[in-house]
VEXTILO-540727 format. One record per residue (C-alpha): chain; x negated, y negated, z. Coordinates in pm, 1 decimal, padded with zeros to 6 digits. Layout:
# residues N
<chain=A east=X north=Y up=Z>
...
END
This chain:
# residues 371
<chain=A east=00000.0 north=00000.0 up=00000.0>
<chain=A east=-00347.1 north=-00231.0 up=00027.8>
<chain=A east=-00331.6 north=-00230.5 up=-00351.8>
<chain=A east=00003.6 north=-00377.4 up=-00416.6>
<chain=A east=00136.4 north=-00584.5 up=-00126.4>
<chain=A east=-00069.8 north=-00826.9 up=00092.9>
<chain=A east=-00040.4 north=-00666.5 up=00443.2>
<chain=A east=00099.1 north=-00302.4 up=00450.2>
<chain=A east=00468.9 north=-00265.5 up=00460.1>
<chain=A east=00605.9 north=-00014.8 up=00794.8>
<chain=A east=00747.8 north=00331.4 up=00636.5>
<chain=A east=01074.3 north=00216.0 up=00793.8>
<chain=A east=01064.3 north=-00130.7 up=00608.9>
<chain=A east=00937.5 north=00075.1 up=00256.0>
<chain=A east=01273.8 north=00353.2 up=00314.6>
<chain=A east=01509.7 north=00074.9 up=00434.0>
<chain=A east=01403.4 north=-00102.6 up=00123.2>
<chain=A east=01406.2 north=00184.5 up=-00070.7>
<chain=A east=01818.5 north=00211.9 up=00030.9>
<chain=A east=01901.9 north=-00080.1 up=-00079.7>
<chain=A east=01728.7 north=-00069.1 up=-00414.2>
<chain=A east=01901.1 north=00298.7 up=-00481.5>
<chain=A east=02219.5 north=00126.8 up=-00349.0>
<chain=A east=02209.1 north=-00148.3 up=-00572.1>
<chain=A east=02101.7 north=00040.6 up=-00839.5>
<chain=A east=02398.8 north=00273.1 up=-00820.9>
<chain=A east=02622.6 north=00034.4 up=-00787.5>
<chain=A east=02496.1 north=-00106.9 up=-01115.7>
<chain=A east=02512.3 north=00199.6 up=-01277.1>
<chain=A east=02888.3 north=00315.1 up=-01159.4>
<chain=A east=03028.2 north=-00031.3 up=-01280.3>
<chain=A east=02850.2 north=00047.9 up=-01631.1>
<chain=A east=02933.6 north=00410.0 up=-01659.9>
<chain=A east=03281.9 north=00265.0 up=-01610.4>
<chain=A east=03292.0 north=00031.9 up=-01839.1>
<chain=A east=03071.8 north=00251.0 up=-02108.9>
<chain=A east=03385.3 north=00536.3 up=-02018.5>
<chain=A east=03639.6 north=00302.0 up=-02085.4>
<chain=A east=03500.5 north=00161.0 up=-02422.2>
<chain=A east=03498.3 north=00514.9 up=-02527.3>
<chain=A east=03806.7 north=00620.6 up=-02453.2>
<chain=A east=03965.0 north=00257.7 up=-02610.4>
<chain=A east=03758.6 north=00297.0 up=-02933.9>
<chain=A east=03819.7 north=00733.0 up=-02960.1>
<chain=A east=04201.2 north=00677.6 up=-02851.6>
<chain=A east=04334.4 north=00664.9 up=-02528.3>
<chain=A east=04341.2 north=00888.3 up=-02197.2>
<chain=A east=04428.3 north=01179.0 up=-02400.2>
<chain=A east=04131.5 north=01221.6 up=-02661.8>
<chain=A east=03961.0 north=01123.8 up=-02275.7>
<chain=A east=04147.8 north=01491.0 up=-02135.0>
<chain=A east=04039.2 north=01681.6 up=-02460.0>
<chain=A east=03753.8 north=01599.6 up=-02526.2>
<chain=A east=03609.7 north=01494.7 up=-02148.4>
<chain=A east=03271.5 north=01696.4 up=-02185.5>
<chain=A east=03260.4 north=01459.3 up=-02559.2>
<chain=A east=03270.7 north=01153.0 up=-02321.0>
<chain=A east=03106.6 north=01241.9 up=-02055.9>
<chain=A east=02718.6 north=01323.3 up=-02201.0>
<chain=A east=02734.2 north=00978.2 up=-02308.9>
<chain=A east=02823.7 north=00797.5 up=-02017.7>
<chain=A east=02598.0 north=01009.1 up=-01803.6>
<chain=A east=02307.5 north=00934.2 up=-02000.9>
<chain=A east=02360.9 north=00543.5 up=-01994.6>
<chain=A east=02406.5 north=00554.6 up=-01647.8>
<chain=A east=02088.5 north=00692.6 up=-01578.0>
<chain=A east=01875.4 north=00479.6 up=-01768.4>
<chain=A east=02067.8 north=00143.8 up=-01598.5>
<chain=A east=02015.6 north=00313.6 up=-01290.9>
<chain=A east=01603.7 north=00348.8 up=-01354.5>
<chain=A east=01545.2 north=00055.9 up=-01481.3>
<chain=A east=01776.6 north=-00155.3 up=-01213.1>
<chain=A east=01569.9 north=00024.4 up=-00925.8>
<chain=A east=01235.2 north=-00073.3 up=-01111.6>
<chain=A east=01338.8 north=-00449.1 up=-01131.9>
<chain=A east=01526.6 north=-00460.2 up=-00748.4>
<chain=A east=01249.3 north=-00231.2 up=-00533.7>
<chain=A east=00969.2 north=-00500.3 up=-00518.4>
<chain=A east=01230.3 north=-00806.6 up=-00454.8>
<chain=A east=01345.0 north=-00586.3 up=-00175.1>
<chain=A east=01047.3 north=-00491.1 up=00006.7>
<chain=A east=00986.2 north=-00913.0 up=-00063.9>
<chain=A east=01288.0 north=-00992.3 up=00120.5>
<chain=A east=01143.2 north=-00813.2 up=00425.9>
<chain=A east=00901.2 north=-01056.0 up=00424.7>
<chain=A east=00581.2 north=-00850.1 up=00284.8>
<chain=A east=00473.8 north=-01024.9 up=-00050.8>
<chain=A east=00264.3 north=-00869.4 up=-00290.9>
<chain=A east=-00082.9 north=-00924.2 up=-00375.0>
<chain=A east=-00168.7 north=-01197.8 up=-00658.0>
<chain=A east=-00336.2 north=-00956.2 up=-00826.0>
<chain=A east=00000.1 north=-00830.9 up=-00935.5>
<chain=A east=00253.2 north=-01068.2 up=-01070.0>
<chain=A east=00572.8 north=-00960.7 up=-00972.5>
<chain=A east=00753.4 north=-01239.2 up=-01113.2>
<chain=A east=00643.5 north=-01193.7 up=-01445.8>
<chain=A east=00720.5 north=-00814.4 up=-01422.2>
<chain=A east=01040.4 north=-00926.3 up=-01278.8>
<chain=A east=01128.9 north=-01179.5 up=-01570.7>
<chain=A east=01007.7 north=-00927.7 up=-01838.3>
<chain=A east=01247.5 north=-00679.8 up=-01658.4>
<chain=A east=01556.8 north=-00942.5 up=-01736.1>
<chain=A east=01472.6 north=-01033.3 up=-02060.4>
<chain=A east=01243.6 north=-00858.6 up=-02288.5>
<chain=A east=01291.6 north=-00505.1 up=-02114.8>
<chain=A east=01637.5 north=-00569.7 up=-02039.2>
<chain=A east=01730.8 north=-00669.1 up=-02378.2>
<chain=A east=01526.6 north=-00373.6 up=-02543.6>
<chain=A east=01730.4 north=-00140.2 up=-02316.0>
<chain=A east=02032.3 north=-00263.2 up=-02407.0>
<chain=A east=01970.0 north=-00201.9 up=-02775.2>
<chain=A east=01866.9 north=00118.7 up=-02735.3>
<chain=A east=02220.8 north=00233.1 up=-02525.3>
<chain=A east=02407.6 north=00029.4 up=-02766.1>
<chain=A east=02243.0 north=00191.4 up=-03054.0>
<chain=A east=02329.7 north=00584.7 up=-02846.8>
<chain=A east=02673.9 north=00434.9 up=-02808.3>
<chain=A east=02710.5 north=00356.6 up=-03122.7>
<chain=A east=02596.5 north=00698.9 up=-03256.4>
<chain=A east=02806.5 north=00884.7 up=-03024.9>
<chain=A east=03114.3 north=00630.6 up=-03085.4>
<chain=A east=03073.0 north=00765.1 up=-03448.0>
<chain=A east=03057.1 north=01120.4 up=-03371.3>
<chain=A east=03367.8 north=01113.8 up=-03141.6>
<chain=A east=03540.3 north=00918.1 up=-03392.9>
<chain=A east=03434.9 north=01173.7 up=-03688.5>
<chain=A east=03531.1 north=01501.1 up=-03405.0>
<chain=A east=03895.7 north=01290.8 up=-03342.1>
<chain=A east=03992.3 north=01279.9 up=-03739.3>
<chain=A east=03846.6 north=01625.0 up=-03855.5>
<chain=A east=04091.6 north=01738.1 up=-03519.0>
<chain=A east=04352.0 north=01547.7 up=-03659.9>
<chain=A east=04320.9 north=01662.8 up=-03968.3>
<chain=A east=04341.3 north=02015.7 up=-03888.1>
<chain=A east=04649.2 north=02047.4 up=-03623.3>
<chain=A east=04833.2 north=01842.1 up=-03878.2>
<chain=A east=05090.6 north=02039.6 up=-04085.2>
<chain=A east=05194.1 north=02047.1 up=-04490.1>
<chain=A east=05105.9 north=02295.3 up=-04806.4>
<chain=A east=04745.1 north=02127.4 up=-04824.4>
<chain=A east=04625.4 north=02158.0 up=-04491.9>
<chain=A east=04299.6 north=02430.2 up=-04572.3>
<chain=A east=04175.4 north=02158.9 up=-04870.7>
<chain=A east=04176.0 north=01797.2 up=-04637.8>
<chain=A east=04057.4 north=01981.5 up=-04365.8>
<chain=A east=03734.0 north=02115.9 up=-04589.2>
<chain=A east=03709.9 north=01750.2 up=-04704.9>
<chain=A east=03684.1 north=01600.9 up=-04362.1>
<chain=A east=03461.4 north=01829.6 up=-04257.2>
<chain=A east=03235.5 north=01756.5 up=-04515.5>
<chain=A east=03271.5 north=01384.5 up=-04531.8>
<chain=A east=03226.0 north=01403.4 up=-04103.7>
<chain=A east=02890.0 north=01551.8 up=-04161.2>
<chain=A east=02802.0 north=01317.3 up=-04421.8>
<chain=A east=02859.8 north=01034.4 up=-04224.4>
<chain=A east=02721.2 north=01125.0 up=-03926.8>
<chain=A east=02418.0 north=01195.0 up=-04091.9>
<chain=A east=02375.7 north=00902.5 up=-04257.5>
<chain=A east=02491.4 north=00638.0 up=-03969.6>
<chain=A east=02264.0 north=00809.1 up=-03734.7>
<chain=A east=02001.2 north=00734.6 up=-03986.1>
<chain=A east=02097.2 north=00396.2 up=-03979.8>
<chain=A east=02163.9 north=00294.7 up=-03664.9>
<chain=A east=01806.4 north=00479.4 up=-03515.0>
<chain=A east=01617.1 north=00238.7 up=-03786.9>
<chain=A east=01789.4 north=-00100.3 up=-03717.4>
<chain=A east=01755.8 north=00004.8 up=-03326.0>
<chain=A east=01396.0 north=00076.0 up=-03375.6>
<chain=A east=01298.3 north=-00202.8 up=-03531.0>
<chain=A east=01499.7 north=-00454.0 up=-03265.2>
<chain=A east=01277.6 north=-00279.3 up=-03018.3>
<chain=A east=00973.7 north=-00300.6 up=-03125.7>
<chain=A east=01087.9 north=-00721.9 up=-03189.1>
<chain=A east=01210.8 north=-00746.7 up=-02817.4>
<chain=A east=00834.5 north=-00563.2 up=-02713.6>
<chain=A east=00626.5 north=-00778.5 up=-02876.3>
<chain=A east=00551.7 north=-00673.7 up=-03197.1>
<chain=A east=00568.1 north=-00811.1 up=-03504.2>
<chain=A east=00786.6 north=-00617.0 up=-03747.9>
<chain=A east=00700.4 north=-00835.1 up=-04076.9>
<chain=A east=00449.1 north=-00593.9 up=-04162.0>
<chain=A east=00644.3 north=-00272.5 up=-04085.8>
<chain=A east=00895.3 north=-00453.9 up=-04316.1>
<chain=A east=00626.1 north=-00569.8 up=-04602.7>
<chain=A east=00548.2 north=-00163.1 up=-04558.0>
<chain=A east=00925.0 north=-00078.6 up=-04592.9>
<chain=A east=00944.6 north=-00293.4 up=-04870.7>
<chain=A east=00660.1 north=-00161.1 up=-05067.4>
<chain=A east=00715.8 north=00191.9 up=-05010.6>
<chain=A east=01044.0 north=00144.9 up=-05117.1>
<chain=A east=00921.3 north=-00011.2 up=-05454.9>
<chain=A east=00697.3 north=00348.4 up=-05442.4>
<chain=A east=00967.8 north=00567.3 up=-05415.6>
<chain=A east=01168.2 north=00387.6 up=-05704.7>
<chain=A east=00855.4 north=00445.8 up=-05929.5>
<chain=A east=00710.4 north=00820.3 up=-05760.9>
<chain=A east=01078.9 north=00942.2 up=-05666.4>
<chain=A east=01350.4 north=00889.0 up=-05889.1>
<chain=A east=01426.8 north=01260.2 up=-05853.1>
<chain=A east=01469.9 north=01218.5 up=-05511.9>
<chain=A east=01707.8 north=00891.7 up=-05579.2>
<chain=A east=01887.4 north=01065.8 up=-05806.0>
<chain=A east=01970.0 north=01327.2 up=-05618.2>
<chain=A east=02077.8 north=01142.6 up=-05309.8>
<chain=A east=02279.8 north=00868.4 up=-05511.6>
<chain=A east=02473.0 north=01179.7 up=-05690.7>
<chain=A east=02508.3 north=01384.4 up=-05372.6>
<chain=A east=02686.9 north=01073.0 up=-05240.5>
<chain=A east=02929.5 north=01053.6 up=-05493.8>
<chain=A east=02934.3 north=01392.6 up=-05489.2>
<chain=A east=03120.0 north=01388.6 up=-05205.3>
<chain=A east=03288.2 north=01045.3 up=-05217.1>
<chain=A east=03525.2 north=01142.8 up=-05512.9>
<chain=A east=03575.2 north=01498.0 up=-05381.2>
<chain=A east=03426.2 north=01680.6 up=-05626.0>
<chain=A east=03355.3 north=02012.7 up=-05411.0>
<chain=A east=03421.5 north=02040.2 up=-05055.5>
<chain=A east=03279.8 north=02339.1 up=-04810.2>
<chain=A east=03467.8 north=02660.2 up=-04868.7>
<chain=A east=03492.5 north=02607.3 up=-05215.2>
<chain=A east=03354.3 north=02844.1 up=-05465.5>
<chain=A east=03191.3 north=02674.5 up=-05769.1>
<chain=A east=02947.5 north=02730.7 up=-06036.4>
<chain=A east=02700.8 north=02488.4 up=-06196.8>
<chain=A east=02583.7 north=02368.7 up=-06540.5>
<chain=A east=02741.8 north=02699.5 up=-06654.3>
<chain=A east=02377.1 north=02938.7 up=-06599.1>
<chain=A east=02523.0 north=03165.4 up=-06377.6>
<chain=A east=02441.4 north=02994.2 up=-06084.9>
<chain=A east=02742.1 north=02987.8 up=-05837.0>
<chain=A east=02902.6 north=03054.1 up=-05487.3>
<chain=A east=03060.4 north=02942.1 up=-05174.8>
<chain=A east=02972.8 north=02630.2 up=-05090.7>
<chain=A east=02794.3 north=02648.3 up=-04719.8>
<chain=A east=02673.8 north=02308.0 up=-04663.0>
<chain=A east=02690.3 north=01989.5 up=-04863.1>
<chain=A east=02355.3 north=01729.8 up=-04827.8>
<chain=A east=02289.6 north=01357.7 up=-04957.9>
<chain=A east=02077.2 north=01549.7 up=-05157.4>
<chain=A east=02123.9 north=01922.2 up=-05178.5>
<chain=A east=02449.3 north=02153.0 up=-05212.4>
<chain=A east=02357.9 north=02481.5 up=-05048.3>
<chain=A east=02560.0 north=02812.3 up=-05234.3>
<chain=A east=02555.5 north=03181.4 up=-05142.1>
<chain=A east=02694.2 north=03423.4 up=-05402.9>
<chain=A east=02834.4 north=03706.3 up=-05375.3>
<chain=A east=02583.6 north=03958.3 up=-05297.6>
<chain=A east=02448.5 north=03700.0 up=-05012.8>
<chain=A east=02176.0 north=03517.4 up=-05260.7>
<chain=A east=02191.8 north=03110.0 up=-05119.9>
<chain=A east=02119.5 north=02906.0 up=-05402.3>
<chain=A east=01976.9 north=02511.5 up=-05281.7>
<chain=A east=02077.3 north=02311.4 up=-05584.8>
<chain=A east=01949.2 north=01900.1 up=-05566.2>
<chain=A east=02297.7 north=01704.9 up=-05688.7>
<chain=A east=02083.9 north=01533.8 up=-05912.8>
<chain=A east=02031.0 north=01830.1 up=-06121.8>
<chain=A east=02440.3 north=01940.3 up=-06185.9>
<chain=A east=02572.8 north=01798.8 up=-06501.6>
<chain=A east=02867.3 north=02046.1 up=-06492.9>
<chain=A east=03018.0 north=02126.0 up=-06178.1>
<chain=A east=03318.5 north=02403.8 up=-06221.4>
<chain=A east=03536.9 north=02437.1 up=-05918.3>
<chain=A east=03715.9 north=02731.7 up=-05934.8>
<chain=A east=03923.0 north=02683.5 up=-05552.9>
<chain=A east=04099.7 north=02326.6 up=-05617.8>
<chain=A east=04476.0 north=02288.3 up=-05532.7>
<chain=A east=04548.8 north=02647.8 up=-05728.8>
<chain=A east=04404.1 north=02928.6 up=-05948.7>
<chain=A east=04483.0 north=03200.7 up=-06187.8>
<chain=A east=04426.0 north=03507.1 up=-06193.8>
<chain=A east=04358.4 north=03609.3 up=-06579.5>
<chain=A east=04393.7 north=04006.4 up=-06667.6>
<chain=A east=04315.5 north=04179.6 up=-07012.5>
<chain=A east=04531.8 north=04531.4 up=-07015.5>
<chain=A east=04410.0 north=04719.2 up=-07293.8>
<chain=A east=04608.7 north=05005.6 up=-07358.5>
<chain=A east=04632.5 north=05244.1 up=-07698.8>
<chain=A east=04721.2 north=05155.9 up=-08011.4>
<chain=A east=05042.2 north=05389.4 up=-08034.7>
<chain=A east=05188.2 north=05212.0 up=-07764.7>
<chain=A east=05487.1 north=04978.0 up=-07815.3>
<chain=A east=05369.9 north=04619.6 up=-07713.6>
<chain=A east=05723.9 north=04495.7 up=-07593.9>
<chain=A east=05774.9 north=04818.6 up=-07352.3>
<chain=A east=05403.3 north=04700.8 up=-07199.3>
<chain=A east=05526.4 north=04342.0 up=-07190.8>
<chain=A east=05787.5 north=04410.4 up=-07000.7>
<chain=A east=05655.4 north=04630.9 up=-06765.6>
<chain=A east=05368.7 north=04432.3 up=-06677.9>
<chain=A east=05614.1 north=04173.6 up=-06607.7>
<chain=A east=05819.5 north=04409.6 up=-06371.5>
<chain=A east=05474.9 north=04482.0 up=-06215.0>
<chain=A east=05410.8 north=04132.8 up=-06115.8>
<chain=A east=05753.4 north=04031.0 up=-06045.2>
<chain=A east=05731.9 north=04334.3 up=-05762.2>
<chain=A east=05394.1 north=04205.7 up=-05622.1>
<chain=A east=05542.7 north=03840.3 up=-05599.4>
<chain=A east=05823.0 north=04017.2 up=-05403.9>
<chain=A east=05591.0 north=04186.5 up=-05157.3>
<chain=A east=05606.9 north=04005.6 up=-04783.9>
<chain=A east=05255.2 north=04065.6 up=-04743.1>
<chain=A east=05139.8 north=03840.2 up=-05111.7>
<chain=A east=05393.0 north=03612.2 up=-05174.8>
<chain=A east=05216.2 north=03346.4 up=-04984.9>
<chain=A east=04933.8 north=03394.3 up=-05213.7>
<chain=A east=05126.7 north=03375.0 up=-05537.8>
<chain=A east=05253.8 north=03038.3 up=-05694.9>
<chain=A east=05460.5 north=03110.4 up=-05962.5>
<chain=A east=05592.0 north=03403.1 up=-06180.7>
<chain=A east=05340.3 north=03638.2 up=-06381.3>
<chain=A east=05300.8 north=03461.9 up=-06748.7>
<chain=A east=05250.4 north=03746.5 up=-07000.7>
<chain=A east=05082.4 north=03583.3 up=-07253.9>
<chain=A east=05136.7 north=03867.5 up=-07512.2>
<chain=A east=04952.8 north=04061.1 up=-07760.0>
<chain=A east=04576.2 north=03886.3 up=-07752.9>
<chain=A east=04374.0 north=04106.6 up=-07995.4>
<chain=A east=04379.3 north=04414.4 up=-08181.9>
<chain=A east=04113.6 north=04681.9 up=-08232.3>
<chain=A east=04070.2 north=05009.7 up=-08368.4>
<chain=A east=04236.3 north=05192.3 up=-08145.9>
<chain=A east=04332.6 north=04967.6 up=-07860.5>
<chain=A east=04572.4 north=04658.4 up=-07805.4>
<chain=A east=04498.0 north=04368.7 up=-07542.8>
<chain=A east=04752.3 north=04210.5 up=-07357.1>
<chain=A east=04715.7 north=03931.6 up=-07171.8>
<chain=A east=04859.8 north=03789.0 up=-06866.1>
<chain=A east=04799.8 north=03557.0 up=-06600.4>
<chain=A east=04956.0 north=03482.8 up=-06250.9>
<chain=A east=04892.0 north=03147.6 up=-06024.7>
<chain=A east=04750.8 north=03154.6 up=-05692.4>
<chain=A east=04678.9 north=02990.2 up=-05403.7>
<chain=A east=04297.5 north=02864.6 up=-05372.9>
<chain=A east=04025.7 north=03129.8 up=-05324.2>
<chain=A east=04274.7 north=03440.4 up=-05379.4>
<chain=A east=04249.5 north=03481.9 up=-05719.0>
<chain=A east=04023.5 north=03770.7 up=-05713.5>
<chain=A east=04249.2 north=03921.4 up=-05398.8>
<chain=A east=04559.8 north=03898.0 up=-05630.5>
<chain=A east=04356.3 north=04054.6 up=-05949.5>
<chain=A east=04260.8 north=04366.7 up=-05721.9>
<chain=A east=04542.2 north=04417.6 up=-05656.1>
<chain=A east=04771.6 north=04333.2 up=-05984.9>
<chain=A east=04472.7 north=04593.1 up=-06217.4>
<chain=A east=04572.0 north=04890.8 up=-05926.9>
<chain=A east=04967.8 north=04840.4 up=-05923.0>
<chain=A east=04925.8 north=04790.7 up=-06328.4>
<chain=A east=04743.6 north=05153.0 up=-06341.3>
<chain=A east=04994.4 north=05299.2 up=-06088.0>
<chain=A east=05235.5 north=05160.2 up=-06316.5>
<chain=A east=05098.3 north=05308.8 up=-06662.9>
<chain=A east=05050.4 north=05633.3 up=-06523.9>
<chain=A east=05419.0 north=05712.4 up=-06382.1>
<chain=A east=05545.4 north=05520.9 up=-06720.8>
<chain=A east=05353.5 north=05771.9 up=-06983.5>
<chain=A east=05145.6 north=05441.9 up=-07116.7>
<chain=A east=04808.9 north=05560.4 up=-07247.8>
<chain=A east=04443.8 north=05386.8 up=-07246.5>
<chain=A east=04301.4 north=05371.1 up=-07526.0>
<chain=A east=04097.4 north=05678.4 up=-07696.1>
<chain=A east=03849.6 north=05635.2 up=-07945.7>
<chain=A east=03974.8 north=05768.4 up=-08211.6>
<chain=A east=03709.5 north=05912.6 up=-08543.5>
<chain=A east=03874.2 north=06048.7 up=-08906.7>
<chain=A east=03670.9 north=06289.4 up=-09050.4>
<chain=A east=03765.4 north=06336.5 up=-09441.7>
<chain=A east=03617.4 north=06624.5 up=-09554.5>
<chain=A east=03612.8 north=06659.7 up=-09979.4>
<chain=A east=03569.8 north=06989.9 up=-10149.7>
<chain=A east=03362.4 north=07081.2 up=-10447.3>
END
């Protein structure tokens, strides 16, 4: 205690001081974690989102009241043990550390909790609507909740981003330093990355719109630029959309590089079937029963919900040597028209084989000349 004050403080005097700085210091910090609380809950919406999503709510405000509780104990202890009547040695300017504490330091820790406020505002606010979204009701419900979802990672991403790099930068200002460089810096590797990047800027500008106009959501199943190249979508980047295809392949392709994007899960889909059967057999009898087939599986409890409209048979689509093609087509919901095609190519079979309809046989005439 030589080192700091002039004439060495009693223990009781340092713990008696020591009270009142935690004291005041938690005093500090309840009235903020109060008023940090009830910001959230105002900006998220109201005591309920507060009930639902308390844990949400709570990480934030315990962090902020932690930090106002250090740094309100740093700046009150020495002013305390001072009001005791011990000073502190000149060797050690108190006032100054005091002042720095209620400006610079205070300031800098104010931007910092505003800017993890701010971040976690964001993220509530994103959690509320994508919740929203998907306990509300209608027909649509599986495609605007995919969209939310994606667009809520999107912009959490990129405001966190944001808000770390203004926040950083107002720090470093309130400490001292002097940021025109680090912007001179900015600026010029910014120039850089026009020149040495444009892939990069390119992807992330098209990965943006992307996912601004909708053009593929998470859940969907797509394939690009027609190469084969396809899947569910898993995640969707500023710069990357991540597929896996069916036999568990993930393909990472940069936005920047899709010039055709095929979306084969928006709003509805089809499934398409080509019945070949033999050439002998009367096209209107396999019209019709093909259309008996799928007017049965629209019937069945168990796909109805998956089929949108009657089975089109399209009719006779080409003729071979010894087979005719058929073709017919039935509407789906999103994502089942491979479920519905399973099942429409083994009730079709079924079908042909109790009816006497025959595949098709390759059929060879031999002509055999005498001499």
């Amino acid at each position: 205690m030589h080192r700091v004050f002039l004439s060495p403080p009693p223990i009781a005097i340092l713990l008696l001081a020591l009270a009142v700085t935690v004291a005041a210091a938690y005093i500090v910090a309840l009235v903020a974690a109060r008023l940090v609380r009830g910001l959230l809950v105002w900006v998220v919406g109201g005591p309920r989102v507060a009930v639902a999503g308390s844990h949400a709510i709570r990480r934030p405000v315990r962090f902020i009241a932690a930090m106002v509780f250090l740094v309100a104990a740093a700046a009150f202890f020495f002013p305390a043990v001072e009001a005791f009547g011990y000073r502190a040695r000149t060797g050690l300017p108190l006032h100054t550390l005091s002042e720095w504490f209620f400006a610079s330091g205070l300031r800098a820790l104010f931007i910092a909790v505003l800017a993890y406020a701010a971040i976690r505002t964001m993220a509530l606010l994103v959690g509320r609507f994508e919740d929203d979204v998907s306990h509300a009701g209608g027909a649509d419900l599986l495609e605007r909740a995919k969209r939310a979802r994606t667009l809520g990672d999107v912009l959490r991403k990129a405001m966190t981003a944001l808000v770390l790099a203004i926040a950083l930068l107002m720090i470093l200002r309130e400490l001292g330093m002097d940021i025109m460089p680090l912007l001179s810096a900015a600026g010029i590797a910014g120039v850089a990355l026009g020149f040495g990047a444009q892939a990069l800027v390119r992807d992330l500008i098209a990965g943006f719109f992307l996912t601004f106009e909708d053009q593929v959501r998470v859940g969907d199943v797509i394939s690009v630029n027609g190469n084969g190249i396809g899947g569910l979508v898993e995640a969707i980047n500023l710069r990357t959309v991540v597929l896996r295809d069916f036999d568990g392949t993930v393909h990472v392709v940069p936005a920047g590089a899709i010039s055709i994007l095929s979306n084969k899960s928006r709003e509805f889909a089809y499934a398409v079937l080509d019945v070949t059967v033999g050439y002998d057999e009367d096209p209107d009898r396999v019209i019709t029963l093909l259309r008996e087939v799928g007017a049965a599986l629209q019937a069945d409890p168990m796909w109805r919900p998956h089929i949108g409209a009657d089975a089109e048979v399209v009719g006779v689509e080409s003729i071979a040597n010894w087979e005719v093609t058929i073709k017919l087509r039935v509407k789906t919901a999103p994502l089942k028209q491979w479920d519905v095609g399973r099942e429409l190519r083994k009730r079709i079979r079924r079908a042909f084989e109790d009816n006497g309809i025959k595949p098709p046989v390759p059929k060879q005439e031999l002509t055999v000349r005498q001499i």
